[in-house]
C-alpha atoms as a printed R data frame, in Angstrom:
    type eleno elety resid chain resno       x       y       z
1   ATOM     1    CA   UNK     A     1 236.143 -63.826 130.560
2   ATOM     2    CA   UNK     A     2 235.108 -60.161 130.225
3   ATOM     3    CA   UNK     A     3 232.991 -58.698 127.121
4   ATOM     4    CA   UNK     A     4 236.196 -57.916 125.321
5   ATOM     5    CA   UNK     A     5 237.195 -61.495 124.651
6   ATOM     6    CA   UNK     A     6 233.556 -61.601 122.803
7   ATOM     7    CA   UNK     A     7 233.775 -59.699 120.301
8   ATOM     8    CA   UNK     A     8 232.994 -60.841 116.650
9   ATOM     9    CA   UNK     A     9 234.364 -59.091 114.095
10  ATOM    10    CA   UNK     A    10 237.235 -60.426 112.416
11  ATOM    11    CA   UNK     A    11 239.658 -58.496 110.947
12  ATOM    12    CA   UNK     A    12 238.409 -59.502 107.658
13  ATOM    13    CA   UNK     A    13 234.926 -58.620 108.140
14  ATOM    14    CA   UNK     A    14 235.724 -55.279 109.839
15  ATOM    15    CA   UNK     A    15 238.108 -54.633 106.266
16  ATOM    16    CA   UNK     A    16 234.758 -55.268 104.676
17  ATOM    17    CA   UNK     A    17 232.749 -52.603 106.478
18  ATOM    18    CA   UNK     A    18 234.874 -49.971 106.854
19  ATOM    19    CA   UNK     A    19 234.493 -48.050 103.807
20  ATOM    20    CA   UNK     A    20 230.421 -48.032 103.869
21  ATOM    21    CA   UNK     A    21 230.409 -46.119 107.586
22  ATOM    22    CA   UNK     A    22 229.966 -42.548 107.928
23  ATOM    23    CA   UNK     A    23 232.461 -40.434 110.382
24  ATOM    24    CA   UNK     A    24 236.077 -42.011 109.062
25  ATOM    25    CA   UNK     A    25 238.985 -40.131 109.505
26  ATOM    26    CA   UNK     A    26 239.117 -39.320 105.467
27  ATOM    27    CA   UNK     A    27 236.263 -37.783 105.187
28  ATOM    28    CA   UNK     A    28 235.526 -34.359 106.061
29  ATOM    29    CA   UNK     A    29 233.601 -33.004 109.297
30  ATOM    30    CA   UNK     A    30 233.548 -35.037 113.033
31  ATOM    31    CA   UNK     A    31 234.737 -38.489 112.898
32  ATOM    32    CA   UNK     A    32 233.339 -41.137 115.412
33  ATOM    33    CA   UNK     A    33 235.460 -42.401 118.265
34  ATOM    34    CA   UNK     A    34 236.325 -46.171 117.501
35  ATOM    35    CA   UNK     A    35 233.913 -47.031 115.117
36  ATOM    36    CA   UNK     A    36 234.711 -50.426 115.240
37  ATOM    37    CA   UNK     A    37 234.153 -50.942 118.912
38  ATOM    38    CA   UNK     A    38 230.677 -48.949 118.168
39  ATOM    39    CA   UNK     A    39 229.439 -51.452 115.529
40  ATOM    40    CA   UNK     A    40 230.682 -54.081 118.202
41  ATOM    41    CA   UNK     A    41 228.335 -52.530 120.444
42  ATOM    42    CA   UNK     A    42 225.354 -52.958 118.215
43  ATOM    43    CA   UNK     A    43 226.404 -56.090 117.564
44  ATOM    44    CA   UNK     A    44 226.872 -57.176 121.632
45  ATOM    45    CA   UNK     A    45 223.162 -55.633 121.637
46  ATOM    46    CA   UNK     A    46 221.629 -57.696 118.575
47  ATOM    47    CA   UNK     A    47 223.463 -61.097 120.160
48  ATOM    48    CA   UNK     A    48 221.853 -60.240 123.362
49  ATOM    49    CA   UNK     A    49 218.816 -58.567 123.333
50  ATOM    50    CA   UNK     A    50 219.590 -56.453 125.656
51  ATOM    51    CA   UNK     A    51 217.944 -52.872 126.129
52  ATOM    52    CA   UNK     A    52 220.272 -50.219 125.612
53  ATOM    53    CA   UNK     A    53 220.771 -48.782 128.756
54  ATOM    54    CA   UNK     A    54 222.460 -52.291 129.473
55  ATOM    55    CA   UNK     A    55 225.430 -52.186 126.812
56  ATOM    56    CA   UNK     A    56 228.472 -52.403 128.824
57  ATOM    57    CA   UNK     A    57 230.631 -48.787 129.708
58  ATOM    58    CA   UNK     A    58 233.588 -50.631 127.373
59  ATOM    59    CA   UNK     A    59 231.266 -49.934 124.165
60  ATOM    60    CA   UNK     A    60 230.522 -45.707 125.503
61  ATOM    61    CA   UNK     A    61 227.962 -44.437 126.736
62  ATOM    62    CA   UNK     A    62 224.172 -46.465 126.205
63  ATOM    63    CA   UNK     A    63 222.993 -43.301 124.893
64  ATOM    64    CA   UNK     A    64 225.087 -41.821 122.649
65  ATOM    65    CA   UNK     A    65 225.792 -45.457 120.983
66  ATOM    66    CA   UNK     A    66 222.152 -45.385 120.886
67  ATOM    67    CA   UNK     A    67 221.783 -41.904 119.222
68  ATOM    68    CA   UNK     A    68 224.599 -42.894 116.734
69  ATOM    69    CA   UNK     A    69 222.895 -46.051 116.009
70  ATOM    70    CA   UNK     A    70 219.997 -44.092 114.783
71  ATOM    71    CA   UNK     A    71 221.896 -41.788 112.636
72  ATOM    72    CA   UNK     A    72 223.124 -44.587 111.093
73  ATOM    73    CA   UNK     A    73 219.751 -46.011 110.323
74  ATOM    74    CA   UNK     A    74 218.701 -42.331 109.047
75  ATOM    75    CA   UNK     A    75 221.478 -42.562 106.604
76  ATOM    76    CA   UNK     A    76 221.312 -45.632 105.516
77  ATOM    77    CA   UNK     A    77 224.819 -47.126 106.447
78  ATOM    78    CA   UNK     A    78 222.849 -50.046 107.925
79  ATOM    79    CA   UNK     A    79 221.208 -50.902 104.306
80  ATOM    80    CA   UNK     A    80 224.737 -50.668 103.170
81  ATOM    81    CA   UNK     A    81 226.383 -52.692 105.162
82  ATOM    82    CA   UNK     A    82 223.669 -55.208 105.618
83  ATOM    83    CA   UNK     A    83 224.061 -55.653 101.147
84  ATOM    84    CA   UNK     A    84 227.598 -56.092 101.473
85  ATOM    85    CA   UNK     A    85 227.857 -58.585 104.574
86  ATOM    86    CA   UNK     A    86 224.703 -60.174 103.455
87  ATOM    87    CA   UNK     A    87 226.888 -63.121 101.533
88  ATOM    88    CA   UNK     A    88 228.575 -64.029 105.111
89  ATOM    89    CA   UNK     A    89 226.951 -66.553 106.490
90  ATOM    90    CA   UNK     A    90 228.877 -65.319 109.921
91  ATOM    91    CA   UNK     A    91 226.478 -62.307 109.641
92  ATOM    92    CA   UNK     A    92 223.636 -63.330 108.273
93  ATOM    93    CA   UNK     A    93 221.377 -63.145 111.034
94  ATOM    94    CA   UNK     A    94 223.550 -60.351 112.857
95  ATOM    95    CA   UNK     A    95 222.639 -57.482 111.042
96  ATOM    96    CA   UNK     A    96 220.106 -55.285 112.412
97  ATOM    97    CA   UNK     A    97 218.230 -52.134 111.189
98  ATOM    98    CA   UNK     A    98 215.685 -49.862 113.578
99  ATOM    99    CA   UNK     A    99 212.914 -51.389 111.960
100 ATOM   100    CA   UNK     A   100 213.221 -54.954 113.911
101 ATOM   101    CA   UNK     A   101 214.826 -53.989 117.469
102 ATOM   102    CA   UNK     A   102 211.845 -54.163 119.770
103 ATOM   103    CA   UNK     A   103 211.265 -51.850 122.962
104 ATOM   104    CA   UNK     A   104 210.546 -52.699 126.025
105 ATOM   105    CA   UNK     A   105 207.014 -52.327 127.410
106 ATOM   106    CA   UNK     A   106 208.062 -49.478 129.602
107 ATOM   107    CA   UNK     A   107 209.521 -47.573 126.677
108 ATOM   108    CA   UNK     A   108 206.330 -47.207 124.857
109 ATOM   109    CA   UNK     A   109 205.458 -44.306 127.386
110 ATOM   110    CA   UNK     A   110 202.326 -46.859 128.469
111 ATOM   111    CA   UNK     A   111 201.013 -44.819 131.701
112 ATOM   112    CA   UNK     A   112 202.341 -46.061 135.215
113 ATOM   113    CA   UNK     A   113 200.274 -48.166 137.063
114 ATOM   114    CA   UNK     A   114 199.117 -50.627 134.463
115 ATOM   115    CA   UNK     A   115 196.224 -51.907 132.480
116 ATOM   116    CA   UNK     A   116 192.687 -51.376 135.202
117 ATOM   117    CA   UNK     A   117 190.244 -53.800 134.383
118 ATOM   118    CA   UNK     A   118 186.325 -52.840 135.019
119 ATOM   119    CA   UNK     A   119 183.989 -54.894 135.016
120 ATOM   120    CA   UNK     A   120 181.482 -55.376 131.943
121 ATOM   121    CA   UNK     A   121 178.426 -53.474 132.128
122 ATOM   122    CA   UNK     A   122 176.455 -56.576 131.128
123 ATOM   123    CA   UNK     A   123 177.603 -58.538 134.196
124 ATOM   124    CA   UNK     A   124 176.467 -55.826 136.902
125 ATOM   125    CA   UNK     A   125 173.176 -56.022 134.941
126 ATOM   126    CA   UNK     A   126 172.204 -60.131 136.182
């Protein structure tokens, strides 16, 4: 069973979503590349908790799904999508904005070698 055969969005839910995404091919300037298989993508990421850079090569490139992602949340298609899927109760805890996916430690640009602990003054002192 590969990641294709997990995918969750139904036909009906997808017919939902489509007209609140930016990038469709009726609207003027770039469109995205499969924007159904990118808001799959977020989705595989949400269900899994996965870091980025672990999305599988079927949903594009980590980084550029990643970059797209936060467009998305700059524009607000997020907000919109989460008020119209909100009645689901398939979705309900699926949808995801910037403001609740968590980094890992090693993304917060911490310095490399960990936390040094000294000892307290006070103790030296006895």
């Amino acid at each position: 069973m590969g990641v294709l055969d997990r995918l969750v969005l139904s036909d009906a839910a997808w017919e939902r979503m489509a007209p609140l995404i930016i990038g469709r091919p009726d609207q003027k300037g770039s469109t995205g590349r499969d924007n159904r298989m990118f808001v799959e993508g977020v989705l595989w990421i949400v269900r899994t908790g996965s870091p980025w850079r672990d999305l599988p090569e079927v949903f594009g490139d980590w980084n550029s799904v990643f970059r797209r992602f936060s467009r998305w949340s700059d524009k607000g298609v997020w907000r919109r999508i989460f008020e119209e899927m909100s009645d689901d109760p398939d979705f309900e805890y699926l949808i995801v904005d910037s403001t609740i996916i968590r980094a890992h430690q090693h993304a917060a640009g911490a310095k490399k070698g960990g936390l040094k602990i000294r000892p307290l003054a006070a103790r030296a002192v006895v």
